[in-house]
N, C-alpha and C positions, 0 to 999 in steps of 0.2 A: 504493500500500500504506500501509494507517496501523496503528500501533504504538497497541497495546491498552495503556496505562500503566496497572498495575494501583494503584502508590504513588501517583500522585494520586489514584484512585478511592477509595482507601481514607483517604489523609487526610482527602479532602473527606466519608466516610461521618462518622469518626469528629470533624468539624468540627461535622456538624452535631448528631449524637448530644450532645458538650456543650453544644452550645447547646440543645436540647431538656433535658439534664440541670440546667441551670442555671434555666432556666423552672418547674422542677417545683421546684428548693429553694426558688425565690422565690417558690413559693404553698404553701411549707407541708408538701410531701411529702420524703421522705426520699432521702439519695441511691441511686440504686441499688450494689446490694452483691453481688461477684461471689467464690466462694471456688475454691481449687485443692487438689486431692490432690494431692502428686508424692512419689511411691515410686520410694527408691537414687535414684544417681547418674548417670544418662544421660548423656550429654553432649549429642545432643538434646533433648531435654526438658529440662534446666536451662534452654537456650538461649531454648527456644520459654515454657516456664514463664515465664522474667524478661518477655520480649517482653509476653505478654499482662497482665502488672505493670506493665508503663511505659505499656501502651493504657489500661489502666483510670483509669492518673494523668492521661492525656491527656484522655479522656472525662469526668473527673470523677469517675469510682466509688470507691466503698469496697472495698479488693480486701484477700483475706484469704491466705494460704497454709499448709496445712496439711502438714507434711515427715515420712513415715515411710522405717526405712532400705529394705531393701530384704528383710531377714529377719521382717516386719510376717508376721503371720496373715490368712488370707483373713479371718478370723471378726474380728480387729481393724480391718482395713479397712470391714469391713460395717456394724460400731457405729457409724466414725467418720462413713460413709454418713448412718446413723441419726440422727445429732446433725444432722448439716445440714440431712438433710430436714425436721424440729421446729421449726432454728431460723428464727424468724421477721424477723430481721433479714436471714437470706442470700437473695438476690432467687434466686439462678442460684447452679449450681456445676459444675465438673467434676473426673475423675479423669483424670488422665495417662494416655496411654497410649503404648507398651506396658507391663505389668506381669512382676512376676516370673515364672516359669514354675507358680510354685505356686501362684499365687491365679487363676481362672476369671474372663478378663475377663466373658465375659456375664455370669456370677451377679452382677457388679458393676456392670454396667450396668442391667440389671432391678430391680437393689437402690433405684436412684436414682430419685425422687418423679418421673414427667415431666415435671411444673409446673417442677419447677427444672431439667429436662436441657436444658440450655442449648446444650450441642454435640449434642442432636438425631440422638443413637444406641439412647433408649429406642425396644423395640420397639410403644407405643403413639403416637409423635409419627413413627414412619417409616412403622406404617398411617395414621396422621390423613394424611400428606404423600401417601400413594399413592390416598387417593379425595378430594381436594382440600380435605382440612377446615383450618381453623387451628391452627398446629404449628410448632415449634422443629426449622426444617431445618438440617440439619448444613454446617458451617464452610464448606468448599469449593463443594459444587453452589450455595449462597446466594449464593457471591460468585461464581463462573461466570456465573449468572443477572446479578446485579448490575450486571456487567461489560459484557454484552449488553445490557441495558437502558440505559445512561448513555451507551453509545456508538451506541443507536439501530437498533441489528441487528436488521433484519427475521427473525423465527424463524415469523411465522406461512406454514403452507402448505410450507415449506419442506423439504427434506430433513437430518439432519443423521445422524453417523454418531458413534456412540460407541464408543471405543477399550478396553475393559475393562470388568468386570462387578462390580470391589468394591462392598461395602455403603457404604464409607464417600463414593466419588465415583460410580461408573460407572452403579450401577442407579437412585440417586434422582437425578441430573442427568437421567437418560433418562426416568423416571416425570417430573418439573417439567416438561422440554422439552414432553412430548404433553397435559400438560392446558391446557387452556381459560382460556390466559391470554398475556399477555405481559411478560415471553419466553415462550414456550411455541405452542401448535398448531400443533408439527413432526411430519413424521411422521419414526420412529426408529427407528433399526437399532442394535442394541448387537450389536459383533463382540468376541470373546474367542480362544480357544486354538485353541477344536476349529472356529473360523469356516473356511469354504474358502474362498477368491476373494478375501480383503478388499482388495486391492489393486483388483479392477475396481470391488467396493462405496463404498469410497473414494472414486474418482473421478468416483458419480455424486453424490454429495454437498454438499450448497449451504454445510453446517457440518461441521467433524470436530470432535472434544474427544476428545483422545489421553491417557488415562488408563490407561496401560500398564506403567510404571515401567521402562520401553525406552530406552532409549539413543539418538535419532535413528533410531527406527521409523518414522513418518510421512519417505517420499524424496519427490522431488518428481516422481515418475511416477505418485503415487497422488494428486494434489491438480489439482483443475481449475482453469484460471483462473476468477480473483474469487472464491474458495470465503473462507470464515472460521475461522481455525485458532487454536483455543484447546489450548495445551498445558499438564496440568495435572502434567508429568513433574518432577521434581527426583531426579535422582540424581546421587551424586558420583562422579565419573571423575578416575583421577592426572593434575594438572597441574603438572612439577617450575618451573614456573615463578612458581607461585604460591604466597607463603609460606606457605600452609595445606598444600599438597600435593596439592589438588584443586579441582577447580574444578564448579558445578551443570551437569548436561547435560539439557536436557528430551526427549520423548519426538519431539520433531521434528526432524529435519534442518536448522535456519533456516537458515542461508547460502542454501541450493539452494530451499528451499521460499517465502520471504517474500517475494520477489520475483512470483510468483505470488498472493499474497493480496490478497484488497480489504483484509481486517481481520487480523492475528495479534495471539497477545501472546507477548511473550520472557520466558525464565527467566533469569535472576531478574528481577523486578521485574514479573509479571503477575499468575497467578491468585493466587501464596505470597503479597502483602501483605493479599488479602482474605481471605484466613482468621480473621486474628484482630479486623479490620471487623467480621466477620461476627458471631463470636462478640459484642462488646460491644451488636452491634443483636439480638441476638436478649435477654442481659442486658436489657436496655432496655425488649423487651417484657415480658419477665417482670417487672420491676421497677412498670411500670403493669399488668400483671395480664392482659394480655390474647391470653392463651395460660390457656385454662381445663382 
């Protein structure tokens, strides 16, 4: 069994992206430039906000942060949209999410130029990504893929079974997995709620990607030996042993299941460090222009 490390994949992404960043100032071109909405006070989202501030200092970028409270107007949010997308110094940008209950995340997603949707939730860069055109794929399925690829995991031909059907992981990991590439030319089952049987489906499966937000959903009577178990689960469960009070649980069983895997990766330290890789390589693209 070997242990998918997602923190070195991701330092080694965001190693090479400065050094690719620093290549472009020494001929002249600008550094790339990343900005953040973060509306009120999450305590996620500060977390994850600062996180992708100290990637960008890593990288090299110009990183901007833009703070409304949490009483901001849909219609003030949308301006401040407006400005970004104009300006011409911002390579990339995103909004935080979740949002208050009163402002429509879509209208605010849609609001955003796609050239700059850099977390790859405009509904024009998630059709580009569903008939294989060039497109700013969103944070996680980019670094799932990513993941598979550095560690050499055969996905063509193969079976793999996907755990969940969000927009944000389950359906465009599943759209990447089947097209004409590699990673990719798997054939794909996406199981959700009203799925029957997933347990026998499971276990014909050469890949899971357990994107359920389940609690050690994936036991180890639904996984075949040698299968490859990517959990893309982070929920927090009481742990009074831990000065926070909890501790991350993914969607797998590990104890009972990674003993069985050719490949897994563990929560913490798997898919969650390639998120924010992700986001600074897709930046990057934008930054050279090459997301039209």
């Amino acid at each position: 069994m070997t242990l998918i490390d997602g923190k070195k994949i991701s330092s080694d992404l965001k190693t090479e992206i400065a050094a690719t960043v620093e290549d472009m100032v020494a001929n002249g071109q600008k550094r790339p430039h990343l900005a953040a909405i973060l509306v009120g006070h999450d305590g996620g989202s500060e977390t994850y906000v600062a996180n992708k501030v100290k990637a960008c200092e890593q990288c090299g970028f110009t990183s901007t942060l833009i703070r409304f409270e949490d009483t901001v107007t849909e219609e003030e949010l949308l301006q401040a949209i407006d400005r970004l997308n104009n300006d011409a110094d911002v390579d990339g940008f995103i909004v935080q999410l979740p949002l208050p209950r009163h402002i429509s995340e879509q209208r605010v997603i849609e609001a955003i130029d796609y050239r700059k949707d850099v977390d790859g939730f405009h509904p024009v860069n998630v059709g580009r990504m569903s008939i294989g055109l060039p497109c700013y794929v969103s944070a996680t399925p980019f670094g799932i893929l990513e993941l598979l690829r550095r560690y050499d995991i055969e996905t063509r031909g193969k079976r793999c079974v996907v755990l969940g059907r969000s927009n944000i992981v389950g359906k465009p990991v599943a759209t990447l997995l089947m097209q004409k590439a590699q990673p990719g030319n798997a054939t794909v089952t996406v199981c959700h709620s009203a799925t029957p049987d997933i347990k026998d489906i499971c276990r014909e499966a050469d890949i899971i990607i357990a994107a359920l937000g389940s609690p050690g959903f994936v036991t180890a009577d639904m996984v075949k030996p040698g299968a490859v178990i990517v959990d893309v689960g982070t929920t927090r469960v009481p742990d009074a042993t831990r000065k926070s009070g909890f501790r991350l649980r993914g969607d797998v069983d590990f104890d009972n299941v990674a003993p069985l895997c050719s490949f897994i990766t563990p929560v913490p330290g798997g898919v969650g460090p390639m998120t924010i890789a992700s986001l600074m390589h897709n930046t990057l693209l934008a930054a050279r222009h090459e997301i039209y």
